[in-house]
C-alpha positions in Angstrom: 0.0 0.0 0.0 1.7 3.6 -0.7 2.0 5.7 2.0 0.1 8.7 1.2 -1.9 9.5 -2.6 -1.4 12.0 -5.1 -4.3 14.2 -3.2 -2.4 13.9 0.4 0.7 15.1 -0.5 2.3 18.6 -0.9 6.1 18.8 -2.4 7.9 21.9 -3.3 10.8 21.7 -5.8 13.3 24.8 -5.5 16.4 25.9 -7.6 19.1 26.2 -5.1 21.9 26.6 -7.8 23.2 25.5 -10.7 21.8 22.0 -11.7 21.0 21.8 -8.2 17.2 21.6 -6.1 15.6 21.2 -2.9 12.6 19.0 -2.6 10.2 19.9 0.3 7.6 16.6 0.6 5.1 17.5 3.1 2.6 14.1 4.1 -0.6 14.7 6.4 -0.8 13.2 9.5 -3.4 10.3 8.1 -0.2 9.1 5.7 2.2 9.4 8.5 0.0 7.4 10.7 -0.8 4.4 8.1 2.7 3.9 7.5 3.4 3.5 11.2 0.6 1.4 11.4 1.6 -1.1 8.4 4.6 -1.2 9.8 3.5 -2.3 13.4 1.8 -5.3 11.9 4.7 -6.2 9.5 6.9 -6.7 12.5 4.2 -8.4 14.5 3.5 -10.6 11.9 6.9 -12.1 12.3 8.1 -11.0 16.3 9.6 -13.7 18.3 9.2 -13.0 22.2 9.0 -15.4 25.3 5.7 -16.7 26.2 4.2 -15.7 22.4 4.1 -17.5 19.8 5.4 -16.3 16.4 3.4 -14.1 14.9 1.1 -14.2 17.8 2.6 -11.0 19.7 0.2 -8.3 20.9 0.3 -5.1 18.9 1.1 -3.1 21.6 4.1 -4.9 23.4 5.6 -5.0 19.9 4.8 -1.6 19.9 6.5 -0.8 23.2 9.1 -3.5 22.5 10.1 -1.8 19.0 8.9 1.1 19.0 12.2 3.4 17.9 12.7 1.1 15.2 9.5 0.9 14.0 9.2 4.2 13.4 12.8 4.9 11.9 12.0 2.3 9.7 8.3 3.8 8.9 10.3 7.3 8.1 12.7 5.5 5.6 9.5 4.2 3.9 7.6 7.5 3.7 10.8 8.8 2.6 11.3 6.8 -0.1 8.2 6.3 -1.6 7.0 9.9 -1.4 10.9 10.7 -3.2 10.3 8.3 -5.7 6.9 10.1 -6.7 8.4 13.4 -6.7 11.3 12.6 -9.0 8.8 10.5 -11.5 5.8 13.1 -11.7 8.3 16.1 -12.1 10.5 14.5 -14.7 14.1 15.1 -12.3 16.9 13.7 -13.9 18.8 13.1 -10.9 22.6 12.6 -10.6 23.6 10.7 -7.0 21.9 10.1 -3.9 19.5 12.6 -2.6 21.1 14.7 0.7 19.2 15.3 3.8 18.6 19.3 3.9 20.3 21.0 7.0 16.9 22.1 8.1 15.4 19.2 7.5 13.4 18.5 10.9 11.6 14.8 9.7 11.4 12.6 12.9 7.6 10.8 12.4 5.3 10.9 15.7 2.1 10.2 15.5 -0.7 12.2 14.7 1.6 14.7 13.7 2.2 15.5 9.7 5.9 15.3 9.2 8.1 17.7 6.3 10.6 15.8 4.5 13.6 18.4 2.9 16.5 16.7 0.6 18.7 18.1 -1.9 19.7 16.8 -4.9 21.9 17.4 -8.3 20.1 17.2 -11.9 21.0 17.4 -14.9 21.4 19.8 -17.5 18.9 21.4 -19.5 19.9 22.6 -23.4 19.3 22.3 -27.0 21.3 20.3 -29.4 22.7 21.9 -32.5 21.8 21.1 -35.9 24.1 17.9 -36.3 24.5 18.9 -40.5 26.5 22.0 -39.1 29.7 20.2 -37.8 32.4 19.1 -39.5 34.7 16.8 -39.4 38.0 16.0 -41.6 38.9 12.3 -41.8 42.5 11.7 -41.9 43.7 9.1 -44.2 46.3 6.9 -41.8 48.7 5.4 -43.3 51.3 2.9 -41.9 55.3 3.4 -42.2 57.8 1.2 -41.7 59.3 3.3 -38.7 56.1 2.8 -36.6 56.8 -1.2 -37.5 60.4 -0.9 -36.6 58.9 1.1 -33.3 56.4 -1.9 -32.3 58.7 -4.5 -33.0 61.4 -3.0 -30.9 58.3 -2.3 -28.5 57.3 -6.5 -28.7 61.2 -7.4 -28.0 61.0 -4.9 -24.8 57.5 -6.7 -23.5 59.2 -10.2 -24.3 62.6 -9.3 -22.9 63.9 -10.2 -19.2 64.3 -8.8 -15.8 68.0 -8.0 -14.6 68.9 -7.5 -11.1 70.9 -4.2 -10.5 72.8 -2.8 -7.5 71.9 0.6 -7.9 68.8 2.0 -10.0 70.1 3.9 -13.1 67.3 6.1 -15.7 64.7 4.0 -16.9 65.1 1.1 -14.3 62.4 -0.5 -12.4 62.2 -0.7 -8.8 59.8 -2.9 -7.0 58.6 -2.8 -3.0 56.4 -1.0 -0.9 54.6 1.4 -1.5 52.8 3.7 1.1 50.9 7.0 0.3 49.1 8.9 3.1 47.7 12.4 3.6 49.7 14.7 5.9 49.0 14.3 9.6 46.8 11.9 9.0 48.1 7.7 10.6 46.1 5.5 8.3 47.4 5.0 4.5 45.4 6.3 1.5 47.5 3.2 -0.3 49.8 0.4 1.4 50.7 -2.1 -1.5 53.0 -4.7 -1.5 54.6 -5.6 -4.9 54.5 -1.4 -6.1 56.7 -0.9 -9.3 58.2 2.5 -10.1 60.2 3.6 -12.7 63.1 5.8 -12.7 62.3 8.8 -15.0 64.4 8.9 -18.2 65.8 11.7 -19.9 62.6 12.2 -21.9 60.6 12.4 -18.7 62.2 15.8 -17.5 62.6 14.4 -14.3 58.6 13.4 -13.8 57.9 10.5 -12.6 55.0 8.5 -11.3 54.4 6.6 -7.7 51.2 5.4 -6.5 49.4 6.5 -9.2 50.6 10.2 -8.2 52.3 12.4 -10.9 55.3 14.1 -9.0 57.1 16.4 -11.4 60.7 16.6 -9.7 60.5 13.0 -9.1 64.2 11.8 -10.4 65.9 14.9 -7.6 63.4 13.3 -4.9 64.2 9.6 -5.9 67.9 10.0 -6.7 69.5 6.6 -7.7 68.0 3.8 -4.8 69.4 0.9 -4.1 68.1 -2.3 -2.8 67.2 -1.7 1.1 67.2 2.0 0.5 64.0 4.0 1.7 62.7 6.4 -0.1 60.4 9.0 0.8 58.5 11.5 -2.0 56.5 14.6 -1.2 53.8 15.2 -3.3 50.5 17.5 -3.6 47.3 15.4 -4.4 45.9 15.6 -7.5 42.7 18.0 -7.8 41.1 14.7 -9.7 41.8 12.1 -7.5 39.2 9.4 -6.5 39.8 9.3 -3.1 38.5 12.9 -1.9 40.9 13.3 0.8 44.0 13.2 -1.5 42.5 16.2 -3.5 44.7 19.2 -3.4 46.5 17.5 0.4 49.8 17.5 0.7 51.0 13.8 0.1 54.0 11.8 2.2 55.3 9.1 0.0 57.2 6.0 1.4 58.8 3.2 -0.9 60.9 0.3 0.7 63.0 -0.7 -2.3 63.4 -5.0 -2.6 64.8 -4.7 -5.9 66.1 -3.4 -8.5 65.4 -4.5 -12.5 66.8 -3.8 -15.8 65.0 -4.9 -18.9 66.9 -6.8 -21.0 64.7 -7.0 -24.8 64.4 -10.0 -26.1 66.2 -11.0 -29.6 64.2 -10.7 -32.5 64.9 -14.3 -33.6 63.3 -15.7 -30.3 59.9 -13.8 -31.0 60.1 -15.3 -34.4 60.1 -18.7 -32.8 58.0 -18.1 -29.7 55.2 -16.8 -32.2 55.7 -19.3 -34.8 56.8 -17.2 -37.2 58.6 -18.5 -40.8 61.2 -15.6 -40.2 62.0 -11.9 -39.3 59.7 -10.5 -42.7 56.3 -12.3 -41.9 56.6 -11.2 -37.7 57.1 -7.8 -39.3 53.9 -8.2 -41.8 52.3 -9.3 -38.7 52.8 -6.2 -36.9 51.7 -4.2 -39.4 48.4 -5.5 -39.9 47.9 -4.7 -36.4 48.5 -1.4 -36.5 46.2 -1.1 -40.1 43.6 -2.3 -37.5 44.9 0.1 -35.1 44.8 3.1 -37.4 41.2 2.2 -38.5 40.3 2.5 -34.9 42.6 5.9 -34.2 40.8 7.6 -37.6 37.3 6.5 -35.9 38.5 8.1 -32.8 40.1 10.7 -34.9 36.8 11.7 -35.9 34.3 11.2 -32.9 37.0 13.4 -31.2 36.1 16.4 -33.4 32.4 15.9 -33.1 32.6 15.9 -29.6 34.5 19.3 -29.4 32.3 20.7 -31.9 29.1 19.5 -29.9 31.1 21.1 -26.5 32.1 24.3 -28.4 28.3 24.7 -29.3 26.5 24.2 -26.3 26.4 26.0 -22.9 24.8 25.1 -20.0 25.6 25.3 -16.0 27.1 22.1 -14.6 26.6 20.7 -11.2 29.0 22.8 -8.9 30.7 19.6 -7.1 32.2 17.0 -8.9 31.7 14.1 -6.8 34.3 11.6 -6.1 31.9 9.2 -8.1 32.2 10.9 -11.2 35.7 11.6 -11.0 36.1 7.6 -10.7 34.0 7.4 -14.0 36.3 9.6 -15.2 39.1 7.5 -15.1 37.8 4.3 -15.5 35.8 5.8 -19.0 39.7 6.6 -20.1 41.0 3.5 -19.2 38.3 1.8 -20.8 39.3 4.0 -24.3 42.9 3.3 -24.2 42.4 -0.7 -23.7 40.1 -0.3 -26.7 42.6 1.1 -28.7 45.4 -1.9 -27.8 47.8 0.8 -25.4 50.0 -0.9 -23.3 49.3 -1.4 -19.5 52.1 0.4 -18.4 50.8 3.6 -20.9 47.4 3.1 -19.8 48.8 3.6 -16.2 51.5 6.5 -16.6 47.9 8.6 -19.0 45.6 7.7 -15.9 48.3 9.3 -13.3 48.4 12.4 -15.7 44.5 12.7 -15.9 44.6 13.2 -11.7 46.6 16.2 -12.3 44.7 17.2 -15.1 42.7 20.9 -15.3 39.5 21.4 -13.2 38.8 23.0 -17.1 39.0 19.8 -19.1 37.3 17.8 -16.0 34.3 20.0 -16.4 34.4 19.3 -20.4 34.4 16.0 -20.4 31.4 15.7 -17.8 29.7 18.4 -19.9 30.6 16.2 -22.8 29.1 12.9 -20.6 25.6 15.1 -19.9 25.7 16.0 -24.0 25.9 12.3 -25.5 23.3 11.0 -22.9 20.7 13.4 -24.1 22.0 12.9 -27.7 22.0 9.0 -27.5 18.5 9.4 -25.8 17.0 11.8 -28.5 18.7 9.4 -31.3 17.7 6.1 -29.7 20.6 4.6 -29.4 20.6 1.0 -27.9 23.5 -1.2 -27.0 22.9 -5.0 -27.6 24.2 -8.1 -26.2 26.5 -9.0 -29.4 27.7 -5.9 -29.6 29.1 -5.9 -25.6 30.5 -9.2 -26.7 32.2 -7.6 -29.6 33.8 -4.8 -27.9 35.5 -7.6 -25.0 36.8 -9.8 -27.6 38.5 -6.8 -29.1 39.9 -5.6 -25.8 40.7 -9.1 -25.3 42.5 -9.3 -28.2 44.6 -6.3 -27.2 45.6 -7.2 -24.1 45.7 -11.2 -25.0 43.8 -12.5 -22.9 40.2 -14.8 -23.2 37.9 -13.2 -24.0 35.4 -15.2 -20.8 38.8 -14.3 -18.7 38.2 -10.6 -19.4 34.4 -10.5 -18.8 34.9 -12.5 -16.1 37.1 -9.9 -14.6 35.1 -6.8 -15.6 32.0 -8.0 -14.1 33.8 -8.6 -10.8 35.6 -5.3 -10.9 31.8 -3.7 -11.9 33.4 -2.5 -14.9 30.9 -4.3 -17.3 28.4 -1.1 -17.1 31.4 1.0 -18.5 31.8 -1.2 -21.8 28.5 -0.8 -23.2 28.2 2.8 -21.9 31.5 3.4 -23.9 29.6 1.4 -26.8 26.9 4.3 -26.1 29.3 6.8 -26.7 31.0 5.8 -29.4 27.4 4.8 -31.4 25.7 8.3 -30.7 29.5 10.0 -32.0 29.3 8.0 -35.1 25.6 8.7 -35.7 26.6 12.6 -35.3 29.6 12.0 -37.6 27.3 10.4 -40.1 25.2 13.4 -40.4 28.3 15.9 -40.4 30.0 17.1 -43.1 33.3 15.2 -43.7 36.6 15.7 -45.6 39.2 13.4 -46.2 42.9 15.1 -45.6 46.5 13.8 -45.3 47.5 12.7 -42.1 50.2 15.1 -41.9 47.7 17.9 -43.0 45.3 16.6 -40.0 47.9 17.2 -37.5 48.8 20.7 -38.6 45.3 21.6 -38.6 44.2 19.9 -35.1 47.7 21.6 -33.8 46.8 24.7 -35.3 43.3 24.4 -33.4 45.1 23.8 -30.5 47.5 27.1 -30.1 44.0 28.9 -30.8 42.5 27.6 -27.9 
């Protein structure tokens, strides 16, 4: 039975700021009292007590007996239903869970009506453009024997062996543990056994990455450790971390180094054999029908990139003034999910996600304006994900990474990461159904990088 009707009950909705409303509920005394009443005989129904059988309790010693959490429980119901209704008959889109008001005064008695206050973030209200507006150029990939000569040096590194060293040199590994915690504070953000770091080469400018933190004068904090050294790194939290107690704190870094490694690549003629190759010329032909399949899927990319600027560049709207620690893990995971896509390396995958912590509150707030545009677009569009085509995008990110395809589902459904592959589906369907409406010109790839550099410097 619902705890109050259509006719009983009052509700308010307010704009409090951007994307963001209070809903007053106010439920008569009657509602308040049939609720309480329903749920006396619910816990009646099935109270155990001495001398009674079950189910056989009088209604008022259960009263008296549970009173308080009867009527808690009774408030939670109220609550619920009557915030249900509200969100449904006023069309909220809501984003996260609803938060108690700070003068919200709802304790149930009875006879008494009783004013429930929460607060809540929505989405977004705009227009989308004209799709037939945008355009997009289409760059025509094209695959050279450096970028073979690249991946197969890439393949012998991956393949190669570990070497133990006495003291770390650039580019060396170090493995041990790792501990990150927020200044003055005892218990560890992160204590992990088995932590890898990697001393910063001289490409890196001295940045370097520990924890998952980006610490830009990372070689003059690390120096050259040895085996059984300690090393301690002070960092500032990144503004886009998922934990929201490492945002913007100041970070003390321990690492116990166990051991230091050097990689040692592989020969080319034992990836030839390993792989079951004929020779050096058909591993090499391999490779580059990988990355033809790779460059279809970076032109794709290419392209729902521009789209998706053009559809940010066209539309303003307010976003919700706190991003919450649950949408900067989407965030992250949405990129992570991308880059597997595309076949990047794990240790690539995990040097971009350190960067995208540190990254601008100003591209943070794009790319959730950007998550806001595509829903309403895929929504307005119809665009629906299927079964085959989740299946699909895991054996392709299974092929990537080399693993089964049932290991990888397997592991994405127990990491509740299976939601993100079809909503990355979503995405990349509603893109493509823009791009297909946009007007398109084929360019040179070198030509495409001038231009989107070009674009760039503008910006």
């Amino acid at each position: 039975m619902a705890a109050a009707t259509a006719t009983q009950e009052q509700i308010r909705i307010e704009d409090i700021g951007p994307c963001r409303k209070r809903i007053t509920i106010e439920l008569p005394a009657s509602a308040v009292d049939e609720q309480i009443g329903n749920s006396i005989d619910l816990v009646a129904s099935e109270a155990t007590l001495p001398g009674f059988r079950p189910g056989r309790v009088p209604r008022k010693l259960v009263e008296k007996k549970f009173g308080a959490a009867i009527r808690h429980e009774a408030r939670n119901q109220l609550l619920s239903s009557a915030y249900s209704k509200a969100v449904e008959d006023n069309n909220l889109r809501v984003i996260g869970d609803p938060e108690r008001a700070n003068d919200s005064d709802d304790e149930i008695k009875d006879g008494k009506a009783v004013t429930f206050k929460v607060e809540v973030d929505v989405a977004p209200e705009f227009d989308l453009p004209t799709f037939a507006n945008i355009e997009v150029m289409k760059p025509l990939y094209e695959v050279t024997s450096e970028q073979v000569d690249e991946q197969v040096d890439r393949a012998c590194r991956n393949e190669g062996e570990l070497e133990p060293h006495d003291v770390a040199e650039a580019g060396d590994y170090c493995i041990g543990h790792g501990k990150l915690t927020v200044k003055g504070e005892s218990e560890p953000v992160h204590d992990l056994e088995g932590a890898v770091i990697q001393i910063p080469e001289a490409k890196d400018d001295g940045k370097g990455r520990i924890l998952g933190v980006v610490v830009d004068d990372f070689s003059k904090q690390v120096g050259s450790p040895k085996p059984g050294d300690t090393i301690k790194v002070k960092a500032k939290g990144p503004e886009h971390h998922e934990r929201e107690a490492v945002r913007g704190a100041d970070l003390e870094i321990t690492f116990d180094v166990e051991q230091v490694q050097r990689i040692i690549p592989a020969k080319l003629e034992s990836l030839v054999e390993k792989y079951g190759f004929a020779d050096a010329d058909q591993l090499r032909q391999s490779v580059q029908e990988q990355l033809e399949r790779r460059m279809q899927i970076d032109q794709a990319s290419a392209m729902r990139s521009q789209a998706a600027e053009a559809l940010l560049d066209s539309i303003e709207f307010e976003l919700p003034e706190r991003l919450t620690a649950s949408q900067a893990e989407r965030r992250l995971a949405r990129q992570r999910m991308e880059m597997e896509y595309r076949g990047d390396d794990p240790q690539t995958i995990e040097n971009a996600i350190a960067d995208a912590r540190s990254s601008s509150q100003e591209l943070a707030q794009r790319e959730l304006k950007l998550f806001f545009i595509l829903a309403k677009a895929a929504e307005d569009m119809k665009v629906q994900v299927t079964e085959d085509e989740v299946n699909g995008q895991i054996m392709q990110i299974a092929h990537q990474q080399q693993v089964r395809p049932d290991k990888l589902r397997a592991d994405l459904i127990r990491t509740n990461r299976i939601q993100m592959v079809m909503q990355q589906i979503r995405e990349h369907k509603t893109l493509d159904a823009v791009v297909a409406k946009a007007k398109t010109t084929e360019v040179s790839a070198d030509d495409f990088r001038a231009k989107m550099e070009a674009r760039a410097a503008k910006k």
